[in-house]
Each structure stands twice: as structure tokens, then as C-alpha cells.
C-alpha positions in Angstrom: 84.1 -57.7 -76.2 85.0 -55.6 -73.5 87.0 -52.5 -72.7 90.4 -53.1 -70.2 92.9 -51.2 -69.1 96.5 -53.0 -70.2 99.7 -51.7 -69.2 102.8 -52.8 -71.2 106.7 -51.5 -70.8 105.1 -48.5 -68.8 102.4 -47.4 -71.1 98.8 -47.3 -70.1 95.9 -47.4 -72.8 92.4 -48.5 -72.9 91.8 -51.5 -75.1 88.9 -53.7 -76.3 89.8 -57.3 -75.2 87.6 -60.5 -76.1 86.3 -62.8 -73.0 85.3 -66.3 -73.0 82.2 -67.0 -72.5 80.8 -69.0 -69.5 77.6 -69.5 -68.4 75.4 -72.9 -66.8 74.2 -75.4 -68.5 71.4 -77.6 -67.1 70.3 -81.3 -68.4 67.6 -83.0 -67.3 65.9 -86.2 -68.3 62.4 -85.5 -69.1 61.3 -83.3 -66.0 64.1 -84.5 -63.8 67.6 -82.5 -63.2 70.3 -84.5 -64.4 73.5 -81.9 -64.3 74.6 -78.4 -64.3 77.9 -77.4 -65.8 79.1 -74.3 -66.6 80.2 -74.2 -69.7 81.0 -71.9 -73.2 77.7 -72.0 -75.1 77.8 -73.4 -78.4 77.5 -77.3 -79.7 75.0 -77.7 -76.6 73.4 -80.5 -77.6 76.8 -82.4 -78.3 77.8 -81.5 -74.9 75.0 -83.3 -73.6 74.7 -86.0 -75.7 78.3 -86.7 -74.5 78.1 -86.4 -71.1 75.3 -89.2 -71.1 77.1 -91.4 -72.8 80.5 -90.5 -70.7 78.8 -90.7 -67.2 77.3 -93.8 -68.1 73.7 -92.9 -68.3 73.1 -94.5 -71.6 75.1 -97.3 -73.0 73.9 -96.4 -76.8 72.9 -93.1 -79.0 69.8 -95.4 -80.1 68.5 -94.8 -76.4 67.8 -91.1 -77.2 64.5 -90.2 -78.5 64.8 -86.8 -78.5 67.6 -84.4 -77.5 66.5 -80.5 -78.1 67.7 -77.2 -76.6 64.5 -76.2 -74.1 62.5 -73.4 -74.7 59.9 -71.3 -72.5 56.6 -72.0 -74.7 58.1 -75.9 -75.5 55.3 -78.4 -74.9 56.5 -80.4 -71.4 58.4 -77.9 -70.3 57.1 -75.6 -67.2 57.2 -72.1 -67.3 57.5 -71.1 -63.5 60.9 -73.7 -64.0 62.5 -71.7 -67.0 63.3 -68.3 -66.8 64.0 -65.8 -69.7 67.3 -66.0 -68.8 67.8 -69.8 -68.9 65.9 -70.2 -72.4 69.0 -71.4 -74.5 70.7 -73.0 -71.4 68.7 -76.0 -71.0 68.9 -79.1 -72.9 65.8 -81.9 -72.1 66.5 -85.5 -73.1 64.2 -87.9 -73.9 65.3 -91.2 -73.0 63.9 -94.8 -73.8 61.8 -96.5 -71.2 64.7 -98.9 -70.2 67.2 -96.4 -69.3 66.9 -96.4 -65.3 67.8 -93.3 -63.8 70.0 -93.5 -59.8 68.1 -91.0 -58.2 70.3 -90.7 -55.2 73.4 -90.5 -57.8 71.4 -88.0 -59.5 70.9 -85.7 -56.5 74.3 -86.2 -55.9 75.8 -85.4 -59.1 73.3 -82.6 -59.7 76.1 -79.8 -59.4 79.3 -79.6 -61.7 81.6 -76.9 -62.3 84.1 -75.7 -64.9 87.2 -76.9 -63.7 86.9 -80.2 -62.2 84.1 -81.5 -63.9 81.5 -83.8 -61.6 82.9 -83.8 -58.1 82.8 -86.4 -55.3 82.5 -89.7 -58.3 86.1 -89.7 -58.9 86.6 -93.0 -57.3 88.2 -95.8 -59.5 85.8 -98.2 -58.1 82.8 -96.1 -59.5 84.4 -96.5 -63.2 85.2 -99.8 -62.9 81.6 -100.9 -61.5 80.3 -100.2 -64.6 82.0 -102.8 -66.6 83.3 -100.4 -69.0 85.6 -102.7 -71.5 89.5 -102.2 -71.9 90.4 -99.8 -75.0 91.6 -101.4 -78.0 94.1 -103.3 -77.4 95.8 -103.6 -81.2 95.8 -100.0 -81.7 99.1 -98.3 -82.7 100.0 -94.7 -83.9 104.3 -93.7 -84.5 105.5 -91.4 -82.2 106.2 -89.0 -85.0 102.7 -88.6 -85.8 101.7 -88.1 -82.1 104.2 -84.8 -81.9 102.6 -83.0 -84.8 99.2 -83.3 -83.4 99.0 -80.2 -80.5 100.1 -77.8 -83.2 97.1 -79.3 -85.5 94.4 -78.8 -82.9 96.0 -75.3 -81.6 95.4 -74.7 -85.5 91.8 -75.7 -84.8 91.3 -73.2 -81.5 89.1 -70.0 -83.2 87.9 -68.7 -79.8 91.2 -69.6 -77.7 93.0 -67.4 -80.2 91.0 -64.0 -80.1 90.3 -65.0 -75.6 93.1 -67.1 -74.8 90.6 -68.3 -72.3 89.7 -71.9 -73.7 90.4 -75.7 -73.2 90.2 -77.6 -76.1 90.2 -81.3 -77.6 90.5 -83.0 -80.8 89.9 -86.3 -82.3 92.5 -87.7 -85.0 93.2 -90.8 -86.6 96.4 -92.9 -86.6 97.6 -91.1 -89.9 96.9 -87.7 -88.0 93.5 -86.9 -89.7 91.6 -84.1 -87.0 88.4 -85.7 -87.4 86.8 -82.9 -84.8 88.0 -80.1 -82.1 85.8 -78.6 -79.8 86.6 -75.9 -77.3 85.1 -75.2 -73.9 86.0 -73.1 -70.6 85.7 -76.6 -68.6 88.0 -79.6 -70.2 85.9 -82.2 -69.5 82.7 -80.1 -71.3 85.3 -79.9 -74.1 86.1 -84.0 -74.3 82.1 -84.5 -74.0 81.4 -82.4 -76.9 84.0 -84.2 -78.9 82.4 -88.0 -77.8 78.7 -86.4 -78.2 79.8 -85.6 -82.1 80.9 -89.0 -82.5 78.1 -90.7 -80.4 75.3 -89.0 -82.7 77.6 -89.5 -85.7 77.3 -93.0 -85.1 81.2 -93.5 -84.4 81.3 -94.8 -80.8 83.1 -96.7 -80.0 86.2 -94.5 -80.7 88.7 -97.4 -80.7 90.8 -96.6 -83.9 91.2 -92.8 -82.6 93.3 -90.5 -80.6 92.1 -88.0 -77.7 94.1 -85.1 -77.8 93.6 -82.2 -75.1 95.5 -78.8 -74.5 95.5 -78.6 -71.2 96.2 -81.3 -68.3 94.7 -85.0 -68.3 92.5 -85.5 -64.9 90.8 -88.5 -63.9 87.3 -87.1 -65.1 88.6 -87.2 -68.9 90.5 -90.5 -69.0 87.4 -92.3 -67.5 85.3 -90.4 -70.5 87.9 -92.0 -72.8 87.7 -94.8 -71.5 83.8 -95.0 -71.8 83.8 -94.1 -75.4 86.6 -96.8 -76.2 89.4 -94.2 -77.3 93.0 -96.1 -76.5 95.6 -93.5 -76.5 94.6 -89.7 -74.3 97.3 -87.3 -75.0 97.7 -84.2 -73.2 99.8 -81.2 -73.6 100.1 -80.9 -69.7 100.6 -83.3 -66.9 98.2 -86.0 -66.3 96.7 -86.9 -62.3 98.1 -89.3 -60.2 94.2 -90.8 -60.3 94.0 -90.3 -64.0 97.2 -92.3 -64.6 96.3 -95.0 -61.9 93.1 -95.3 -64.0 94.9 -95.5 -67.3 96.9 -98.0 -66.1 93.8 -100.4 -64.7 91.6 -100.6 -68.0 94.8 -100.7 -70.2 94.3 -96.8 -71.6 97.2 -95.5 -73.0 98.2 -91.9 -71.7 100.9 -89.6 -72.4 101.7 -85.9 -71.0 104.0 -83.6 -71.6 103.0 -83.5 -75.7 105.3 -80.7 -76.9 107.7 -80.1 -79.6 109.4 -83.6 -80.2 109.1 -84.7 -76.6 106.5 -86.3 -74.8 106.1 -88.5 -71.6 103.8 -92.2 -71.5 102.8 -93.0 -67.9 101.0 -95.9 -69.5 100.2 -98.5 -72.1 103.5 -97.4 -74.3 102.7 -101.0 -76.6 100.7 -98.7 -78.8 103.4 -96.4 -80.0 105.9 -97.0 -82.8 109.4 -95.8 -81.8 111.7 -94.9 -84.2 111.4 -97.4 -87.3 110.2 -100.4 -85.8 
């Protein structure tokens, strides 16, 4: 909480106001940096978990021995590398032997940000070289069903509603079932925490499931989609020229514009039932 000044229909008055919270998040791999995102703390270790999976450094949950939030007095962890303000704000995984880490990809990669999630890899050519398969193809959800699911996950938004301040993204089934929501200032941290429930549930791959998010769809979420084997990404916004040029490779189905009894498919509309057919 926080005190702000607001000024509405020419009154002034000082009122306490709720923030989102944002600070960094670092990964690393045993002792090696992985990824910084900034992030809104909470279901941490889902977020990382997620973003493994997502970016393609694992292919399988069963290839994390350990995933724990870092502390200062944490055996294999450095002090003079974790600060009193980091402890909580760094999560160490513990990977099997035969996961091989790119260390130039990883110097690359190292920095993320809220917004746009990990810069400079949103190539197509990156996604496809790593011979991520084509979503479900069988897959099919009414278009009815797909119209009352923003107002379900908006239901699910605790934080957004007292900060107004949030992404957020939910998981449902073809009946409209939320299996999961999560919330996050960045919307690819929030999309990561939703595939890191499911990868440590034991649920990936997410091909009878829909990705909804409340914000627009960029390239970094439908290749995260993609990865965890979800067929249809709807987004209450538009989706990216990029995003939908990927959709429309690897067969993802992607619709925009979710409001009200409207929405928009840019592609893969096979998977929707109109009307009563």
C-alpha cells in the first residue's frame, strides 16, 4: 500500500492505493546464471520450472532433481553471490547430468524484462530448430464456451482487482473447467507459471487444454504454448504479426479480440465449433 494523491471531478484527497509488485528474479542452473526476469513474487518456483520447460532447456519435469528458492546460509550457494536483498529472489535448479546447457545462448539470454519477455530469440527459426511437435491436431472447443472464459479468469484476478496492475493467464478445459490462473506483472512470467503448475503436476503435455491470457498474444507466449503442446491461445487483445505467423507454422490455433460474444481466429479455426455443427 501506498499513499497518492487522486484527483477526481475537481476534488483533491490523499488516498492509500495498492501497487503491484515487481522485483527480479534470477535462475541459475547449479552455479551458473540462467535468466533474470522481473517479475511479481509469488509461485516462484512454478515460474521457473516453466520457463525451463518453455525455453527448451529441459524436454521433461523428470530432468529436475531439485528446484528450491536459494537462501544465504543454503549449502552450494556462495555468500559474497547472494545478498540480503536477493535471499527470496533466486531460484537454483538442479538438473540431470544429460541436460547440456548453450553457454553462448545462456550469456545471451541472461537478461529478460517484464514486458517483452527474453529479447533478441524471437526468431521463428529458433522455435522451429527445436523440433517442437504441432499442437493437437483433434482438439475442438464451441465457440460459445470460448466467450465465457475472460470473464471466468478476470473472476480469478485477486491482485489485478485491488492494483489493476497485473497480466494474467488461465488454463481451462473444453467444457470451460479453470483448471489454474496465475497473475504476473510480465505476461510471459504469467503463461510460465501456469505451464510450470502443470509441468510439476505431471500434466504436460497440455494438448486437451485452452491458454487463455488478458492481455495481448506476442510471439514469446505462443512459442511457450506451443512448447507445452496447448492447441488453442486466446487472448483478450491483439495478437503479433510474429506470434500469428508462428501460430500459423506449427498449426497452433490463436484467436484475439476475446470479448463479449465476439472474437477474431488468425489461425487454425478447424478447432472451433460454430453455431450447432
Amino acid at each position: 500500500m501506498t499513499q497518492v494523491t487522486e484527483w477526481s471531478e475537481g476534488r483533491v484527497r490523499r488516498v492509500q492505493d495498492s501497487l503491484a509488485g515487481e522485483e527480479p528474479l534470477e535462475i541459475r542452473v547449479g552455479e551458473n546464471p540462467l535468466a533474470v526476469t522481473m517479475r511479481t513474487p509469488g509461485h516462484d518456483l512454478e515460474l521457473a520450472a516453466g520457463f525451463l520447460f518453455t525455453e527448451g532447456t529441459i524436454q521433461r519435469r523428470e530432468q529436475i532433481i531439485s528446484l528450491e528458492i536459494a537462501k544465504p546460509d543454503k549449502p552450494g550457494v556462495r555468500p559474497d553471490t547472494l545478498t540480503g536483498a536477493q535471499a527470496g529472489n533466486l531460484v537454483v535448479a538442479q538438473l540431470e547430468r544429460d541436460v547440456q546447457l548453450d553457454a553462448e545462448k545462456t550469456r545471451r539470454n541472461f537478461f529478460a524484462n517484464s514486458s517483452c519477455g527474453i529479447c533478441g530469440k524471437a526468431s521463428i527459426e529458433a522455435v522451429r530448430s527445436r523440433f517442437l511437435r504441432a499442437p493437437n491436431a483433434g482438439f475442438r472447443v464451441s465457440a460459445d464456451v470460448l466467450c465465457g472464459l475472460p470473464e471466468k479468469l478476470g473472476g480469478s484476478q485477486d491482485i489485478f482487482s485491488r492494483t489493476g496492475g497485473l497480466h494474467a493467464a488461465g488454463l481451462f478445459a473444453a467444457n470451460g473447467e479453470l483448471l489454474v490462473a496465475r497473475e504476473d506483472i510480465g505476461r510471459h512470467n504469467a503463461v510460465d507459471k501456469v505451464v510450470g503448475w502443470a509441468l510439476r503436476e505431471g500434466r504436460v503435455p497440455l494438448a486437451e487444454f485452452i491458454l487463455v491470457v488478458s492481455g495481448r498474444c506476442g510471439f514469446e507466449i505462443a512459442q511457450k504454448a506451443i512448447a507445452a503442446g496447448i492447441p488453442i491461445v486466446a487472448s483478450v487483445s491483439a495478437p503479433s504479426s510474429l506470434a500469428v505467423q508462428l501460430a500459423r507454422e506449427l498449426n497452433l490455433t490463436m484467436a484475439g479480440f476475446l470479448r463479449g460474444r465476439r472474437f477474431v481466429v488468425y489461425s487454425g479455426e478447424e478447432r472451433f465449433i460454430f453455431g450447432s455443427e
